[in-house]
N, CA, C and O of each residue as an XYZ file, in Angstrom:
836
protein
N      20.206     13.572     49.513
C      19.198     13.840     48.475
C      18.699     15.266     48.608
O      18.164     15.594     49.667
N      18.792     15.885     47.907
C      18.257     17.403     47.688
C      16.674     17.101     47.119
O      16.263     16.648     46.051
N      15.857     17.666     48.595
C      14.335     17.620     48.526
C      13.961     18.300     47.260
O      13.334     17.805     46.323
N      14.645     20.044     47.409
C      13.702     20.828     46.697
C      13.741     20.109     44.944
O      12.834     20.099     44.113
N      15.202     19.544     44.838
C      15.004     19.165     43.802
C      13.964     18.363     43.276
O      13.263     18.641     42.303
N      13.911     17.399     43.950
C      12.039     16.913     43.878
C      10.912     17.692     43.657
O       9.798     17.379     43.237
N      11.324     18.636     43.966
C       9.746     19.450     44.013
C      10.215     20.416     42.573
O       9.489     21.404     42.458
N      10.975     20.330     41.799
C      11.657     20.943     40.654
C      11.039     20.111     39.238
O      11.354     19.017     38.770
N      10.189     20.970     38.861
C       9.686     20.392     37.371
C      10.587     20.737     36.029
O      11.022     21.854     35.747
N      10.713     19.890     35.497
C      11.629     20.288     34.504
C      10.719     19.921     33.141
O       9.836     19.070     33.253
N      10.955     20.584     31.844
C      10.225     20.485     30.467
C      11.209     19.921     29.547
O      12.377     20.301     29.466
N      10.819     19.248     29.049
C      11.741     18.345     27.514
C      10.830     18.082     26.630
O       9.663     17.841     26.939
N      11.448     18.110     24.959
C      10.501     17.481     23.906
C      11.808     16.513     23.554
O      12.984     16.387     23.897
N      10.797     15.882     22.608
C      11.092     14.587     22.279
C      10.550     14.405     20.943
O       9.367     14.712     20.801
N      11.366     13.841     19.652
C      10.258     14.078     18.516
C      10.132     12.374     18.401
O      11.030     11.557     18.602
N       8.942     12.160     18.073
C       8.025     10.858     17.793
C       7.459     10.917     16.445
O       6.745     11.893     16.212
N       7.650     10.010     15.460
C       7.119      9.781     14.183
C       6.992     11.059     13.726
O       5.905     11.444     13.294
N       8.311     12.044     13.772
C       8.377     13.282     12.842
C       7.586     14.217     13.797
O       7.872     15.358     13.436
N       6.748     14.270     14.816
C       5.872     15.061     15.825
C       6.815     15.770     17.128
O       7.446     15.044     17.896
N       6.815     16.932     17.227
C       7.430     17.336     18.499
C       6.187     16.634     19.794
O       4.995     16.935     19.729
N       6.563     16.004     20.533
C       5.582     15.516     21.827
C       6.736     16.529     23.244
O       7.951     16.721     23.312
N       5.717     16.886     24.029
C       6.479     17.606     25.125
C       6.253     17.149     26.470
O       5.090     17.142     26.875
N       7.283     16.725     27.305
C       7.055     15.976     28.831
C       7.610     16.885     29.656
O       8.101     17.907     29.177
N       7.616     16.648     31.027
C       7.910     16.778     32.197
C       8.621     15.940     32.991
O       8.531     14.840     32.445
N       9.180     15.855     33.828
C      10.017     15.258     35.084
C      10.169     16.017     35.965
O       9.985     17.232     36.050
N      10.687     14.914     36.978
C      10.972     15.810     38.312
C      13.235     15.260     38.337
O      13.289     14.669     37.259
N      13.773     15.240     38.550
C      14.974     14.936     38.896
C      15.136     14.934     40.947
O      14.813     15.852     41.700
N      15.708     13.628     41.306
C      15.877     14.243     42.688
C      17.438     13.622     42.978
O      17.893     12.478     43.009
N      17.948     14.819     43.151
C      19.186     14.329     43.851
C      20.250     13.872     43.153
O      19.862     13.896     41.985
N      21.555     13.400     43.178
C      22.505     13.174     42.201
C      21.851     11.675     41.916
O      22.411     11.074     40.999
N      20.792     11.003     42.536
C      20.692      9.705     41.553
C      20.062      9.549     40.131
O      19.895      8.621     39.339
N      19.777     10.945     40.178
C      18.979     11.203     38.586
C      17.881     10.527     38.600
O      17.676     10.103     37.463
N      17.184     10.258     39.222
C      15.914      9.241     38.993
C      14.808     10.514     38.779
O      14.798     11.637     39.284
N      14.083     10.005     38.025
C      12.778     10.881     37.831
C      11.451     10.280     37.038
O      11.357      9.524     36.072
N      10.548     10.892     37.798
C       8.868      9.808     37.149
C       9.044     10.661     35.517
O       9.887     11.558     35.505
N       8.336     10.411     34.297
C       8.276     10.791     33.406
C       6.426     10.439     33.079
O       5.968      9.297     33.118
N       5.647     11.600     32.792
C       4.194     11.940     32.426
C       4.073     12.861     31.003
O       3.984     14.088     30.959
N       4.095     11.878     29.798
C       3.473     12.526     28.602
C       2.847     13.344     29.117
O       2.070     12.992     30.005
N       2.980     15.135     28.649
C       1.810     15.686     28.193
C       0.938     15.932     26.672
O       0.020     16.720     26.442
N       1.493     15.110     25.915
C       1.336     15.351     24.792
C       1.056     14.225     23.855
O       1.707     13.302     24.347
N       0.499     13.798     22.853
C       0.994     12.933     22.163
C       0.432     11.954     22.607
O       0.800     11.100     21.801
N      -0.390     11.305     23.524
C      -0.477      9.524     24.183
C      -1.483      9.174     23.627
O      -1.712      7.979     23.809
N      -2.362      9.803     22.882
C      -3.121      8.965     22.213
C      -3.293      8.260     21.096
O      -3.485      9.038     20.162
N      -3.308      7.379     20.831
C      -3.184      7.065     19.049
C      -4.388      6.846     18.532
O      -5.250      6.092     18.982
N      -4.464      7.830     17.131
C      -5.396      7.892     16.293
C      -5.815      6.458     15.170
O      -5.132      5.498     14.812
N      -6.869      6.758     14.937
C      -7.481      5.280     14.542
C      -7.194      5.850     13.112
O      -6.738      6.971     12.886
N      -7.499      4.992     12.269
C      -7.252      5.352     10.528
C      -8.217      6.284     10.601
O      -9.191      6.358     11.349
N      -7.699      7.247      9.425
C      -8.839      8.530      8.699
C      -8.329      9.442     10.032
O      -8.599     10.606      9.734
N      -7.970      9.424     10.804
C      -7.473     10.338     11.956
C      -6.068     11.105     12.512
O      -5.051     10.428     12.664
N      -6.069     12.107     12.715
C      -4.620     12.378     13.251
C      -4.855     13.375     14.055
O      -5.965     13.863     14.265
N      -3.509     13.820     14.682
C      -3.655     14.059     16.269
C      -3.544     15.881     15.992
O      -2.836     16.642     15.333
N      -4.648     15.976     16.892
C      -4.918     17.725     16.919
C      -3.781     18.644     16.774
O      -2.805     18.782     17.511
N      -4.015     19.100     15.951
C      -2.919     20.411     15.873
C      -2.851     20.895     17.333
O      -2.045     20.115     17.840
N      -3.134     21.498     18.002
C      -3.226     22.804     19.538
C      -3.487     21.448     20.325
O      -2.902     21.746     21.367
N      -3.922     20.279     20.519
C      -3.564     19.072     21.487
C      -3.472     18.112     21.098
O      -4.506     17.556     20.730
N      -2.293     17.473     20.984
C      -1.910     16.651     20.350
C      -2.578     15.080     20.993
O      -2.518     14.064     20.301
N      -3.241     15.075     22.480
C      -3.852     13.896     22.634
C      -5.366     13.955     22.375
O      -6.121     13.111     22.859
N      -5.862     15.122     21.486
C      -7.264     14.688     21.055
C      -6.597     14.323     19.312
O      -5.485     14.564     18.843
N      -7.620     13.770     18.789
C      -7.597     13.283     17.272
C      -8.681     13.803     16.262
O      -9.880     13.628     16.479
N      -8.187     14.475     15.105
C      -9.230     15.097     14.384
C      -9.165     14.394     12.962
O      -8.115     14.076     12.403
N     -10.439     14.199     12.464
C     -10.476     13.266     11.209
C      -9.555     13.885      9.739
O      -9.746     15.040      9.357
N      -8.936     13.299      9.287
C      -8.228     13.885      8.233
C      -9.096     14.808      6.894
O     -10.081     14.583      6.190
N      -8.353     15.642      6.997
C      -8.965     16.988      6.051
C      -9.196     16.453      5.074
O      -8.629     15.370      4.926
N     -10.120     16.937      3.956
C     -10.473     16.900      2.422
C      -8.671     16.760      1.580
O      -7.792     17.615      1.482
N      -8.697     15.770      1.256
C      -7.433     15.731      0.045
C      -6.684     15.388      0.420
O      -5.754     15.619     -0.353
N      -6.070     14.434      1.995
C      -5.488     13.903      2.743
C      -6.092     12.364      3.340
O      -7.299     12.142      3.445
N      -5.198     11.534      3.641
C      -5.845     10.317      3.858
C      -4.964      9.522      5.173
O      -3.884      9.979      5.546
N      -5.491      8.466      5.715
C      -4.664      7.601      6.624
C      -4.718      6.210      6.687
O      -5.798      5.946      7.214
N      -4.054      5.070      6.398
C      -5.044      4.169      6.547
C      -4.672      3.345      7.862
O      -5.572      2.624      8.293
N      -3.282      3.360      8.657
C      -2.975      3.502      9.902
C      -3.243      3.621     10.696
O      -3.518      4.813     10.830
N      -3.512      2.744     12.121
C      -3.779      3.938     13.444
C      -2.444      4.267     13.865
O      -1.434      3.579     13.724
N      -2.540      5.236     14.323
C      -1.158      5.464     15.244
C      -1.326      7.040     15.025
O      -2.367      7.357     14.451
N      -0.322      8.242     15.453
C      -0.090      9.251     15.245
C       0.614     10.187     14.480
O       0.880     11.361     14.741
N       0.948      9.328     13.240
C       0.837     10.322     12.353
C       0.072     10.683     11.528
O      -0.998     10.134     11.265
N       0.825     12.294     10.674
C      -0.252     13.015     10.086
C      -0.839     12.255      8.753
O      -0.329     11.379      8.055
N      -1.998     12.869      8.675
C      -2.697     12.239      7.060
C      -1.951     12.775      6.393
O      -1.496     13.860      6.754
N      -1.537     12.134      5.076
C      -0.637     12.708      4.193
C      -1.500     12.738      2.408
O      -2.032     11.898      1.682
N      -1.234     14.120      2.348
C      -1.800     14.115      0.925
C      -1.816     13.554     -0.292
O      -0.829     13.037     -0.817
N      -2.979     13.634     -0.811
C      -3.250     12.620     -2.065
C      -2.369     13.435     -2.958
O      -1.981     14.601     -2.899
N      -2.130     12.243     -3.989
C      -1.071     12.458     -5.029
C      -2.167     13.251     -6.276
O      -3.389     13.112     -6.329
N      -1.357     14.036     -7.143
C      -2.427     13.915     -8.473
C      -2.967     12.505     -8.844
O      -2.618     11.396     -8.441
N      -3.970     12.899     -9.778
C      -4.640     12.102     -9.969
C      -5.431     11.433     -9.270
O      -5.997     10.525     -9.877
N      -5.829     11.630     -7.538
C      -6.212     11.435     -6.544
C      -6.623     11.919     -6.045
O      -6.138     13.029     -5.826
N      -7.611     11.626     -5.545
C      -8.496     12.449     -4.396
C      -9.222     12.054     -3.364
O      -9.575     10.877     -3.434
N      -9.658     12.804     -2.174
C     -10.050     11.989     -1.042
C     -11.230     13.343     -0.255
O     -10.971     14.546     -0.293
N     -12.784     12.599      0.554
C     -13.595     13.750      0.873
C     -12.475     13.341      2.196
O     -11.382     12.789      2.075
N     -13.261     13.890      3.693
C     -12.212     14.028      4.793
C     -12.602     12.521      5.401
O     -13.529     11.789      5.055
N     -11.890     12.370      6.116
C     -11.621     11.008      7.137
C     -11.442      9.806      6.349
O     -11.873      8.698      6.668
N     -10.744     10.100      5.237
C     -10.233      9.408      3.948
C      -9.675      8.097      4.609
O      -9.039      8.447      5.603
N      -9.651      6.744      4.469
C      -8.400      6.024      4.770
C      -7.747      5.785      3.489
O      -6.677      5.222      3.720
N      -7.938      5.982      2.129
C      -7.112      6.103      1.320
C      -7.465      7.036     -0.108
O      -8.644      7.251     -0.390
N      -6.675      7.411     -0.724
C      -6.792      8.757     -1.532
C      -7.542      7.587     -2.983
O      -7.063      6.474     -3.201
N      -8.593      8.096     -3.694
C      -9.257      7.215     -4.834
C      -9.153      7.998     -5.782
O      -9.441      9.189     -5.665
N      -8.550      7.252     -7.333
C      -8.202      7.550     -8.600
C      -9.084      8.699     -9.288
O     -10.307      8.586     -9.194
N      -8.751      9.381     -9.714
C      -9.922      9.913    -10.752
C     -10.729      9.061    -11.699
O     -10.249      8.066    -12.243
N     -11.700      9.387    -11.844
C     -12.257      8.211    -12.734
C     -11.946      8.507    -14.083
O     -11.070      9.317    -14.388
N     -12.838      7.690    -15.153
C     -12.418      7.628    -16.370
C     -12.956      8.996    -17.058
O     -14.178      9.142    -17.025
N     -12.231      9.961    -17.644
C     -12.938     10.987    -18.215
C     -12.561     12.156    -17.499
O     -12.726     13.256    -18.026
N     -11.925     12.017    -16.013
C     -11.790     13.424    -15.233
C     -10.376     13.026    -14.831
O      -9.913     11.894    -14.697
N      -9.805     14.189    -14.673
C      -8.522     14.012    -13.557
C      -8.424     15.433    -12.351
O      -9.292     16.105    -11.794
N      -6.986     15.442    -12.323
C      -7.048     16.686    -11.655
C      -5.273     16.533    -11.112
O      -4.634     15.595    -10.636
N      -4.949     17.866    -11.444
C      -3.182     17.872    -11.752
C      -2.398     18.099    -10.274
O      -1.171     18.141    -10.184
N      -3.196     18.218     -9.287
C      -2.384     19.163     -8.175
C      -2.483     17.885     -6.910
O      -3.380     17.043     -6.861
N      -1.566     17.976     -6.143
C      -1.943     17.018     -4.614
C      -2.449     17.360     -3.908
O      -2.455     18.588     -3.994
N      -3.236     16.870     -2.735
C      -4.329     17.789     -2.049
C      -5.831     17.691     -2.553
O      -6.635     18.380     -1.925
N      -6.177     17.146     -3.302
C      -7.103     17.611     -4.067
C      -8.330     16.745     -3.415
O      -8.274     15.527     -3.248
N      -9.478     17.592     -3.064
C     -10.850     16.889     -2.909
C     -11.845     16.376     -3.879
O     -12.814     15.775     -3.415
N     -11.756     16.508     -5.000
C     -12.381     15.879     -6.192
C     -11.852     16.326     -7.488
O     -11.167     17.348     -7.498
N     -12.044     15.794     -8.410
C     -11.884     15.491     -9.609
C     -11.988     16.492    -10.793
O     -12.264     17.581    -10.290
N     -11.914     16.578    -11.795
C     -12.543     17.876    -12.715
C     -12.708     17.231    -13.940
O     -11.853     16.475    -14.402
N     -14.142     17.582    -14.688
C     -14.201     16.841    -15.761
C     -12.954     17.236    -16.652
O     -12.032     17.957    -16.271
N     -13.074     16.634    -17.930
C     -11.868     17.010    -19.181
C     -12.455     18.048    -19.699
O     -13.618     18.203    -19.327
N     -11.878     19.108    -20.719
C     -12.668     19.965    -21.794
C     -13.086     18.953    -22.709
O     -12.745     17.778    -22.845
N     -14.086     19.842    -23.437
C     -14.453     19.118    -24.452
C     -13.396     18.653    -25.365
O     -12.337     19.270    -25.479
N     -13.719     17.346    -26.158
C     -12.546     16.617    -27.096
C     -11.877     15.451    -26.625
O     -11.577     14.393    -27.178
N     -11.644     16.082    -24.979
C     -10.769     15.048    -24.474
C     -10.887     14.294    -23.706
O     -12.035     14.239    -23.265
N     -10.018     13.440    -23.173
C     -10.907     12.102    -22.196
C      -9.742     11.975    -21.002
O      -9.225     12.993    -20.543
N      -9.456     10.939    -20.642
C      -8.282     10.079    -19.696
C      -8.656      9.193    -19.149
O      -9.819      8.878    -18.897
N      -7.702      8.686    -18.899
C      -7.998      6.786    -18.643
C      -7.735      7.668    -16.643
O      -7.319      8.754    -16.239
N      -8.376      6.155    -15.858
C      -8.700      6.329    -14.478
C      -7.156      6.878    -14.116
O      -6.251      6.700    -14.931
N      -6.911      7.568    -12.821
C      -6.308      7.974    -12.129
C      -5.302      9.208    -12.963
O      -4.199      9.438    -12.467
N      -5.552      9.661    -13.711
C      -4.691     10.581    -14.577
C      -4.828     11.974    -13.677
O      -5.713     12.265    -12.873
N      -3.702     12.708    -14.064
C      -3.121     13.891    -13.486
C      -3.656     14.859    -14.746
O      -3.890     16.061    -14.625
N      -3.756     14.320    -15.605
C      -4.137     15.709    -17.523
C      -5.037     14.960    -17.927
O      -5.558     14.098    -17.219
N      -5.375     15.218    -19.268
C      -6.581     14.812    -20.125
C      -5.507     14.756    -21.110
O      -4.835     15.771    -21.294
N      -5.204     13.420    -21.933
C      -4.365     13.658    -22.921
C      -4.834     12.251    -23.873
O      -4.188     11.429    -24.524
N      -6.157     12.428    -23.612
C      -7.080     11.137    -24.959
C      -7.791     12.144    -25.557
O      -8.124     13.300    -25.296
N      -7.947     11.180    -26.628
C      -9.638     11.525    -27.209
C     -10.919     11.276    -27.145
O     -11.235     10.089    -27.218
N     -11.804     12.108    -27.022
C     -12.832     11.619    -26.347
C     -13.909     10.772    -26.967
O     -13.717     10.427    -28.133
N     -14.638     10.514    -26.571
C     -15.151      9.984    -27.513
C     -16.259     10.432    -28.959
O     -17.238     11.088    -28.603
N     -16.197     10.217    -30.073
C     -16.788     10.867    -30.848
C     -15.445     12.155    -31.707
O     -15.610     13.025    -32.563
N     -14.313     11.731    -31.019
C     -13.220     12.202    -31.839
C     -12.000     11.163    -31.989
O     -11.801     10.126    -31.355
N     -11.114     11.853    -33.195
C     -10.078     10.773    -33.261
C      -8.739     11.312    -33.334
O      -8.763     12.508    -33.623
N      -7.171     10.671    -33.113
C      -6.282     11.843    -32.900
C      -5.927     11.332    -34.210
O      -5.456     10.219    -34.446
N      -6.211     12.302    -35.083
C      -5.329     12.028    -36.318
C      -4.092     12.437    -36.564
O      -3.848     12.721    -37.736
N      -3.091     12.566    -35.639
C      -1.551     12.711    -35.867
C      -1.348     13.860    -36.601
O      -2.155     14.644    -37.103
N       0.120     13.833    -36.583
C       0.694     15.557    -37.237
C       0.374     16.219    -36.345
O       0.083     17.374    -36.657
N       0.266     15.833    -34.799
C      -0.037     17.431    -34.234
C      -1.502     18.154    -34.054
O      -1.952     18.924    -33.206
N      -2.008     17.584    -35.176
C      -3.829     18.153    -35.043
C      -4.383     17.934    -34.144
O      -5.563     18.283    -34.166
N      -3.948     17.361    -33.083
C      -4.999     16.911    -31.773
C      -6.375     16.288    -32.192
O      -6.501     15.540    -33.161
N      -7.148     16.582    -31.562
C      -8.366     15.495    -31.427
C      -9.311     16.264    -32.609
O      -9.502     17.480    -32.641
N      -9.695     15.573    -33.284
C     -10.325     15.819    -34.856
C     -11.959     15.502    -34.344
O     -12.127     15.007    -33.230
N     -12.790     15.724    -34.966
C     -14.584     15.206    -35.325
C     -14.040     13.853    -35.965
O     -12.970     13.806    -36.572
N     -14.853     12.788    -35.778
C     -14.618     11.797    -36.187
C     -15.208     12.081    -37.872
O     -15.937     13.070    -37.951
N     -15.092     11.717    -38.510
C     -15.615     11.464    -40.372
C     -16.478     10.568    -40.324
O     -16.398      9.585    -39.587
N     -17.311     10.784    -41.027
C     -17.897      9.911    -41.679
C     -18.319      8.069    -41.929
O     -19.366      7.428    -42.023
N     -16.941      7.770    -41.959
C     -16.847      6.798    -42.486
C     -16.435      5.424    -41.053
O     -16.563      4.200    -41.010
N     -15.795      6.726    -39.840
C     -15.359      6.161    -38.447
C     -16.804      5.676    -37.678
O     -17.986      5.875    -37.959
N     -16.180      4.999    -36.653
C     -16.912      4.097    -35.551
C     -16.315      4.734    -33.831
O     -15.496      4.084    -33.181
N     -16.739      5.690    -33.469
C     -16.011      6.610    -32.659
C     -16.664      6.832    -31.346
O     -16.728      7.871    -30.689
N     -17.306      5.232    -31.002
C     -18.129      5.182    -29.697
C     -17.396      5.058    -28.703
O     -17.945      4.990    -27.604
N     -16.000      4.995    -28.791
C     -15.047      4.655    -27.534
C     -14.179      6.446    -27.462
O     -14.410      7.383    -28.226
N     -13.179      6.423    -26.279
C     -12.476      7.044    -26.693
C     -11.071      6.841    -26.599
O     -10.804      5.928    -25.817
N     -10.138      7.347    -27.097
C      -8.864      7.104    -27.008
C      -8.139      6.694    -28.381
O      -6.996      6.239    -28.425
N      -9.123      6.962    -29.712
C      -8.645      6.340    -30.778
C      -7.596      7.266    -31.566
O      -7.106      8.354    -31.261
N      -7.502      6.797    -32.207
C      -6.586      7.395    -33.531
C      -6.621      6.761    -34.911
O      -7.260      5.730    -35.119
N      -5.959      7.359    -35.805
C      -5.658      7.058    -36.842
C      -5.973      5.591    -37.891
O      -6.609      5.264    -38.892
N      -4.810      4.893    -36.611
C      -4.313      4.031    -36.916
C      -5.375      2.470    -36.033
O      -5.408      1.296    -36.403
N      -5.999      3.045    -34.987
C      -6.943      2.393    -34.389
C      -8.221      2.337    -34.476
O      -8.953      1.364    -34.296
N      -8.635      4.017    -34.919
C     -10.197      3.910    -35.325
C     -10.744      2.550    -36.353
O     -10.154      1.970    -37.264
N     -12.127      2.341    -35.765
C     -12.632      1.108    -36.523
C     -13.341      1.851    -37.871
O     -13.816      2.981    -37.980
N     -13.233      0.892    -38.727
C     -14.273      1.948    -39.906
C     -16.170      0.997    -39.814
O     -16.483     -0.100    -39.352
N     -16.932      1.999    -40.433
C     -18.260      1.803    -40.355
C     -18.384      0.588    -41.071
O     -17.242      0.373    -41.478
N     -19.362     -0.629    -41.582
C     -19.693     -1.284    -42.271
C     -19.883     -0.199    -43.109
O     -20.221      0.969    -42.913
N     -19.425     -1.217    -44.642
C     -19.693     -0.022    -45.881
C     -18.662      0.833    -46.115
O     -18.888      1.832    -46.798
N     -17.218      0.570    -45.540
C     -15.977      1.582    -46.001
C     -14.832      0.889    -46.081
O     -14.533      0.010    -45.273
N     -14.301      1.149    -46.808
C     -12.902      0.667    -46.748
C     -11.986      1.617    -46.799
O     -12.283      2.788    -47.037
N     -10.285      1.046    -46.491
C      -9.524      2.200    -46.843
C      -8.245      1.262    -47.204
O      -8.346      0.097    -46.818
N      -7.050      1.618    -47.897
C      -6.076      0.967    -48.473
C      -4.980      0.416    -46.684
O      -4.406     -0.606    -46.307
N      -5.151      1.403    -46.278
C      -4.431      1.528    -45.095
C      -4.771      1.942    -43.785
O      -5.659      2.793    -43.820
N      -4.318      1.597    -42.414
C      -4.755      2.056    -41.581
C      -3.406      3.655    -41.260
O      -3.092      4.030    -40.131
N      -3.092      4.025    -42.028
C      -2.376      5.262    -41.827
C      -3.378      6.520    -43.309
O      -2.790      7.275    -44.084
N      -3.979      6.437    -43.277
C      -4.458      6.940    -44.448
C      -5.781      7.534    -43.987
O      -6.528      6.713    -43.454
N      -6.085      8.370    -44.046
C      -7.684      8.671    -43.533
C      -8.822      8.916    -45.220
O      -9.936      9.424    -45.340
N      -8.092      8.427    -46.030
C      -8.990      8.330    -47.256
C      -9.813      7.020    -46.882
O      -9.372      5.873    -46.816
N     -10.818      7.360    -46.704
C     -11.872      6.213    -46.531
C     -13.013      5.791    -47.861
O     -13.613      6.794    -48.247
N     -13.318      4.780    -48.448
C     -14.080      4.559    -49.628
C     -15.788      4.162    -49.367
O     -16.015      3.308    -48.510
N     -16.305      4.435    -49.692
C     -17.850      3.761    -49.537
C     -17.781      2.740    -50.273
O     -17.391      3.148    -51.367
N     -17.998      1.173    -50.325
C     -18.302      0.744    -51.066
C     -19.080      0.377    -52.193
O     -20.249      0.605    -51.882
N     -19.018     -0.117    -53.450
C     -19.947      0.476    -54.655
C     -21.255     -0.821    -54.155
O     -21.298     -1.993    -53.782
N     -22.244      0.401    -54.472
C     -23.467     -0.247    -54.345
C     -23.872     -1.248    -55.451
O     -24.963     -1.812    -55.370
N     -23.097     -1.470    -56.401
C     -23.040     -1.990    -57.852
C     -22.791     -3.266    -57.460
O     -21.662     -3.511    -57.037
N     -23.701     -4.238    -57.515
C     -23.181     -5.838    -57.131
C     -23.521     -6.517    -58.257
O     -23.738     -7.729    -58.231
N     -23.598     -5.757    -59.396
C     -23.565     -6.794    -60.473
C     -22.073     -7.148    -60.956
O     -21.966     -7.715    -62.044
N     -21.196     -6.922    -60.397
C     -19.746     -7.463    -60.614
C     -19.621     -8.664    -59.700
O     -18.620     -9.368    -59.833
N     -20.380     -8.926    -58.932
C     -20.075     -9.838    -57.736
C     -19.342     -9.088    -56.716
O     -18.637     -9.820    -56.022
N     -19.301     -7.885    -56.429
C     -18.221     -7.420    -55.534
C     -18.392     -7.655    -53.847
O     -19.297     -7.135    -53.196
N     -17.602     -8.321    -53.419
C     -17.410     -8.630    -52.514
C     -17.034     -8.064    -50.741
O     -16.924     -8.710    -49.699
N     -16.906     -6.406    -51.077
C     -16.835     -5.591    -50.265
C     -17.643     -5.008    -49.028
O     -18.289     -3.962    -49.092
N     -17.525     -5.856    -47.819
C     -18.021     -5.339    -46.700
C     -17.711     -4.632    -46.012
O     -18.321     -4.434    -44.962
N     -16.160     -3.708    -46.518
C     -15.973     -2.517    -45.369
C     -15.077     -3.111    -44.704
O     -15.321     -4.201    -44.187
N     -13.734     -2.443    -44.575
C     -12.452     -2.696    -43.463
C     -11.000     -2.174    -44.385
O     -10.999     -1.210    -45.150
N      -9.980     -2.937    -44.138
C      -9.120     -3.029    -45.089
C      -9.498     -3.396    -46.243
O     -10.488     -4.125    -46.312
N      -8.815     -2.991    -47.437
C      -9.087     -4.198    -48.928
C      -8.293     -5.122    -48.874
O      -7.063     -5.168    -48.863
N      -9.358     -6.136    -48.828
C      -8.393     -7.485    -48.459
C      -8.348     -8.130    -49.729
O      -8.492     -7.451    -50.746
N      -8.136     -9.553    -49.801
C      -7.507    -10.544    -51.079
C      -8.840    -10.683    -51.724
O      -8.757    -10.913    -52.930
N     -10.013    -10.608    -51.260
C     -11.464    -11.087    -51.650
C     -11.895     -9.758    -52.436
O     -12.585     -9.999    -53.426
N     -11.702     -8.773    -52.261
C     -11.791     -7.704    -52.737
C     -11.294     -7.358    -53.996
O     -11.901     -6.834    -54.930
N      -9.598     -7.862    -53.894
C      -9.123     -7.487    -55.027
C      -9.559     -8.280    -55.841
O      -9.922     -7.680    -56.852
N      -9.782     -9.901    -55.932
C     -10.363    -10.621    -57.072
C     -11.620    -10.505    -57.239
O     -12.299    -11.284    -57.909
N     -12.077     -9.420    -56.582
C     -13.739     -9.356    -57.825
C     -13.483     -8.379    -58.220
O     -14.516     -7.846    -58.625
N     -12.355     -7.557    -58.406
C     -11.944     -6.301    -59.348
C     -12.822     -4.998    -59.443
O     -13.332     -4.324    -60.338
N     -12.676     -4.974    -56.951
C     -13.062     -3.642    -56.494
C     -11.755     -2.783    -57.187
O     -10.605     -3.209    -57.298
N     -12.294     -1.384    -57.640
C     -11.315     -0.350    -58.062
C     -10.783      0.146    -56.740
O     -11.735      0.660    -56.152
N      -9.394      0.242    -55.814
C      -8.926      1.250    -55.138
C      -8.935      1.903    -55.270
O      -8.548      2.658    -54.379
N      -9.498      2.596    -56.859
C      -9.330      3.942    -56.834
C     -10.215      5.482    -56.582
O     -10.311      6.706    -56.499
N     -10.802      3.871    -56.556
C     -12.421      5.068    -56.350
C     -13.747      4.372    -56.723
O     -14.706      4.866    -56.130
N     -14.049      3.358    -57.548
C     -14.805      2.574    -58.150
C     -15.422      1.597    -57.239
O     -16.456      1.151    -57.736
N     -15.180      1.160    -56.206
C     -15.376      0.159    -55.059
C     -16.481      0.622    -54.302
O     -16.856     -0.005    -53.311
């Protein structure tokens, strides 16, 4: 057995869950036997935690926009768009309704510009907000008219509700009618589509209703 070899420290890494960890040994003699002492790496981090950059057996709480919900030693891994997390996150939380935010990493949220909205966890703003409507062709988000019900958001065209008191031939049509205040015909018009009740008390579509 070759003593000095015993007394011979030798250095090795080793990678663990994607982490370089770095040890020591001693080797003695051609039987190859040797004690093995982590210096690195032996501690495992509790959720919201991961293991120190410059020492890998202390644990530092996961940064703003990163999350863990794991113990063990790996790193917090960043929130997706539409996500966000303050630090010692155990999991990254949606944007709420009305804000998003496009990038990963991200520590909070950003409202929409004006006009526009988004449903929870969105990466863009690509509704309408409320008090507007997307009237198609491209126009993006319009002032609601007159005649709309535009307390929600996300409407359009074809979804906006109309006010009591309007009608319209179609829900693709943004010609909206007031109904005629004239009830000495019997007219039957409370506002929506013109339905079958409408046409037999001989509301005018054309304008007369």
């Amino acid at each position: 057995m070759d003593i000095n070899a015993c007394n011979t420290e030798y250095a090795a890494s080793v990678m663990v869950y994607g982490r370089k960890l770095f040890y020591s040994y001693k080797a003695c003699g051609s039987t190859d036997e040797f004690s093995v002492g982590l210096k690195r790496g032996s501690s495992r981090c509790a959720a919201g935690m991961q293991p120190n950059e410059a020492d890998a057996d202390k644990c530092e709480v996961c940064p703003a926009g990163t999350a863990k919900a794991a113990v063990g030693n790996k790193a917090c891994v960043s929130c997706a768009p539409g996500r966000f997390a303050k630090g010692s996150a155990l999991e990254c939380s949606p944007c709420a309704e009305g804000t998003f935010v496009a990038i990963a990493g991200a520590s909070q949220c950003a409202r929409c510009p004006a006009a526009l909205s988004s449903a929870e966890g969105a990466s863009e703003c690509s509704l309408c907000a409320a008090g507007y409507f997307d009237a198609g062709l491209g126009a993006g988000c319009e002032v609601c008219p007159e005649w709309a019900e535009c307390s929600s958001h996300n409407l359009t065209l074809q979804t906006v509700p109309l006010k009591p008191g309007y009608w319209r031939l179609s829900v693709n049509t943004a010609d909206a009618r007031a109904c005629s205040t004239d009830t000495s015909n019997g007219s039957s018009c409370l506002g929506g589509l013109l339905g079958a009740s409408a046409a037999r008390t001989g509301d005018d579509p054309g304008g007369s209703a």
